[in-house]
C-alpha positions as CSV (number, residue, x, y, z in Angstrom):
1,X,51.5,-64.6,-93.6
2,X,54.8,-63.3,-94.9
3,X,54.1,-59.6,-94.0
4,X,53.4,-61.1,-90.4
5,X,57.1,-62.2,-89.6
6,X,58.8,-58.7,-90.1
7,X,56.1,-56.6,-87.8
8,X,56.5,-59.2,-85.0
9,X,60.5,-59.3,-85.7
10,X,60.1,-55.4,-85.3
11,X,57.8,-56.1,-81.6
12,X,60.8,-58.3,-80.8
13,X,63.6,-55.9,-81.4
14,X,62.0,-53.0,-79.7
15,X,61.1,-55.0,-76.3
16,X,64.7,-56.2,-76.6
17,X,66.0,-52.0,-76.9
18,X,63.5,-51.2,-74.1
19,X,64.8,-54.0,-72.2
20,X,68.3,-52.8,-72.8
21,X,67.3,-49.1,-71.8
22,X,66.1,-50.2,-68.4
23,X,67.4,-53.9,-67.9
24,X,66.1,-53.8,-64.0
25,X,62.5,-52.5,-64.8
26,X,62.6,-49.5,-62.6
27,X,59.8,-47.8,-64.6
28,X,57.5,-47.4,-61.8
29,X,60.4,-46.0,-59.5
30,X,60.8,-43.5,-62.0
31,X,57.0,-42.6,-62.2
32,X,57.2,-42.2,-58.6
33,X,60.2,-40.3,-58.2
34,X,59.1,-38.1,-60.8
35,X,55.9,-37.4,-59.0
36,X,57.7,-36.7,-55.7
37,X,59.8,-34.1,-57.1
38,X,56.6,-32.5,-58.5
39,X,54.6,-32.8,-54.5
40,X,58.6,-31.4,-53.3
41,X,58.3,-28.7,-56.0
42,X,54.9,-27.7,-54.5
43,X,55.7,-27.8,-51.7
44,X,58.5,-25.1,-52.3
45,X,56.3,-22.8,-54.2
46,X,53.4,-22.8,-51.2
47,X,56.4,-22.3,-49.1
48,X,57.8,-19.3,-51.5
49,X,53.9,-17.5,-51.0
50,X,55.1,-16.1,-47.5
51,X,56.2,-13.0,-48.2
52,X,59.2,-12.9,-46.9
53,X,59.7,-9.2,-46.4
54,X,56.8,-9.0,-44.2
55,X,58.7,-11.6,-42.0
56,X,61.4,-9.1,-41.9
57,X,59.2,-6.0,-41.3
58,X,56.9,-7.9,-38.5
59,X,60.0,-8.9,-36.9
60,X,62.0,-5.3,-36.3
61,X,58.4,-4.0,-35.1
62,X,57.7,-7.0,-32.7
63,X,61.7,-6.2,-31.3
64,X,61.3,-2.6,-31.4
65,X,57.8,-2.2,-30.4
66,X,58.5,-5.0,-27.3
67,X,61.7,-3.3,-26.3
68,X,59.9,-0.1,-25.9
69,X,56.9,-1.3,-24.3
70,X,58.8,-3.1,-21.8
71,X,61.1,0.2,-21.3
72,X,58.4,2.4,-20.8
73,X,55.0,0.9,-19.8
74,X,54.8,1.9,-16.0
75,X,50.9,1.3,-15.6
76,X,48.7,-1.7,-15.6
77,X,46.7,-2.1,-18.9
78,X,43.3,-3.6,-19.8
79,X,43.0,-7.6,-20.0
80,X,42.4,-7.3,-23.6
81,X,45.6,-5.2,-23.8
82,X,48.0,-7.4,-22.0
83,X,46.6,-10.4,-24.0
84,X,47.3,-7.9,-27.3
85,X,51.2,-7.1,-25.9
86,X,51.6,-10.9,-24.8
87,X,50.5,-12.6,-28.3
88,X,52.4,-9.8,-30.1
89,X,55.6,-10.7,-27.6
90,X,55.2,-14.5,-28.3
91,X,55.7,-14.0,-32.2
92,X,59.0,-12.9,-31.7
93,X,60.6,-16.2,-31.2
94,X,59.0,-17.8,-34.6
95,X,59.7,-14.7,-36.7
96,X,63.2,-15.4,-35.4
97,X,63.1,-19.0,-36.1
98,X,62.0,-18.7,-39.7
99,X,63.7,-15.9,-40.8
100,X,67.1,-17.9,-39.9
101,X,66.4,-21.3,-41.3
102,X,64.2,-20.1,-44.3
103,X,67.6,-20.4,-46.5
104,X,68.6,-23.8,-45.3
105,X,65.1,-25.4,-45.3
106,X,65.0,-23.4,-49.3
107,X,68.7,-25.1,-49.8
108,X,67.6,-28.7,-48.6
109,X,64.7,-29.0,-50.4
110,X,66.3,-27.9,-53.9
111,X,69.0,-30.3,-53.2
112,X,66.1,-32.6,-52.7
113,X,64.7,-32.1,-56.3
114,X,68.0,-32.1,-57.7
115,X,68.8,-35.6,-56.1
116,X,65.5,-37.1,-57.1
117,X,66.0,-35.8,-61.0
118,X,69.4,-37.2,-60.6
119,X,68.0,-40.7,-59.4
120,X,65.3,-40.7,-61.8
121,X,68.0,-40.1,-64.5
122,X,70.2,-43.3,-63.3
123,X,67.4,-45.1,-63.1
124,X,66.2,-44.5,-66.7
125,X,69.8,-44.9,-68.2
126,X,69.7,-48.2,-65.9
127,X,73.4,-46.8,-64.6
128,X,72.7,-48.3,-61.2
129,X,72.9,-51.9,-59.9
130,X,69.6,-53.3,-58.2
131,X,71.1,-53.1,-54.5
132,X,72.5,-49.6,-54.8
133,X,69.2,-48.4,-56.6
134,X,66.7,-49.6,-54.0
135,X,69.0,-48.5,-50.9
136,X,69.1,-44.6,-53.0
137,X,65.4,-45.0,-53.6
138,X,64.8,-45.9,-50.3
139,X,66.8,-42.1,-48.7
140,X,65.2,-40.5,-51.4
141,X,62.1,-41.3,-50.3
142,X,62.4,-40.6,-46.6
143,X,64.4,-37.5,-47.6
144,X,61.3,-36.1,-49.5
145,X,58.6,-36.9,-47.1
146,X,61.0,-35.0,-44.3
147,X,61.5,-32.3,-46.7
148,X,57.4,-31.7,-47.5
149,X,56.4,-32.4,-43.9
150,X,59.6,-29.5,-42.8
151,X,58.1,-27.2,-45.3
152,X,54.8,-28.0,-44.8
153,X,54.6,-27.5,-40.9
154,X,56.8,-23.9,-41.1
155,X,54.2,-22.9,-43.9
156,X,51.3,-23.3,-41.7
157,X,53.7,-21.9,-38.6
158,X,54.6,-18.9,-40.0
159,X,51.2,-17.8,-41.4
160,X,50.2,-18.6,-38.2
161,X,52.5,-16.7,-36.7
162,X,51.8,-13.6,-39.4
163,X,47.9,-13.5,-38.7
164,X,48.2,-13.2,-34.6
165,X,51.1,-10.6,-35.4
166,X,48.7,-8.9,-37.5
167,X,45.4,-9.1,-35.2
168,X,47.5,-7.5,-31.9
169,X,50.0,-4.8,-33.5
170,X,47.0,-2.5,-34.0
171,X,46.6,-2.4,-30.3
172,X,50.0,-2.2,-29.9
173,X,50.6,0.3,-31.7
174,X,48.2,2.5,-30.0
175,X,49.9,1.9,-26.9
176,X,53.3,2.8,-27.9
177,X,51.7,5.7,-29.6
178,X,50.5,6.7,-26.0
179,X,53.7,5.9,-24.3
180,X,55.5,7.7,-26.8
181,X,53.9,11.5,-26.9
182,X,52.1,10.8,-29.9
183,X,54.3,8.7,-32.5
184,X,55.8,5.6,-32.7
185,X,59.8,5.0,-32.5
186,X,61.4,5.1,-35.6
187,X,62.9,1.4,-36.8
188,X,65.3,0.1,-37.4
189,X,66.2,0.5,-41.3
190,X,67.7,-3.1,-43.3
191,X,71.1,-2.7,-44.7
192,X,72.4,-4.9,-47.0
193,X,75.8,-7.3,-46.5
């Protein structure tokens, strides 16, 4: 019976240091914040696949091929052809689109995950009062799910995007090879800033 009282004095003492860790009990605000930086940090690397340098290069030959085909393309083509130029014409705008904002939807989410880690963090040093940790919970939260839906959607978008690029500049291609004596028009070459 003696040895009993110290190990239950020692079960008392270390619920009252875990209480003291975390006095509001935001364990399972943790666990989940933890976990939605993990689904944001997915999120990032599936966006990250898309090669972004095949963007680039599909974009200067949808502008260059476009600009030449509408320069020089005096006769009417088959129906399979115009479809080809006008699916190949459409990608322009969300090659555009992604190639500008791929940065700032990068930047926002990895301010994202750092704001999560950093709420997680207060939360487990219990730095936070209960009123100011639910309301940063809370944006968190919405934050994230805008942040994997964003990144999500221009995923799917851009391979989208990529795969009717692909399917019509063959045919393309061919025609500006025709239009053009035999070769296509040089591009344009990337220089850095």
């Amino acid at each position: 019976m003696k040895s009993l009282f110290p190990i239950i004095g020692l079960f008392a003492l270390t619920g009252c240091f875990s209480s003291c860790k975390n006095p509001h009990g935001y364990e399972k605000h943790v666990k989940e914040l933890d976990s939605l930086k993990v689904v944001v940090e997915q999120a990032v690397v599936n966006f990250r696949s898309v090669d972004s340098i095949a963007c680039y290069n599909a974009f200067i030959k949808q502008q260059t091929f476009t600009l030449f085909i509408n320069e020089n393309l005096k006769d009417t083509v088959s129906k399979t052809d115009a479809e080809s130029l006008k699916n190949f014409s459409n990608t322009g705008e969300g090659l555009r689109s992604y190639l500008n904002k791929r940065s700032q939807w990068l930047a926002e989410a990895n301010l994202t995950i750092t704001q999560l880690h950093n709420l997680s963090n207060d939360l487990k040093k219990g730095s936070l009062e209960i009123d100011e940790a639910v309301e940063y919970i809370h944006t968190e939260k919405l934050q994230s799910e805008k942040i994997i839906e964003e990144l999500k959607v221009n995923t799917e978008s851009i391979r989208s995007i990529l795969e009717i690029h692909s399917t019509s500049l063959p045919v393309v291609e061919e025609i500006v090879i025709k239009l053009n004596h035999g070769s296509l028009p040089p591009l344009p070459i990337k220089t850095e800033k």
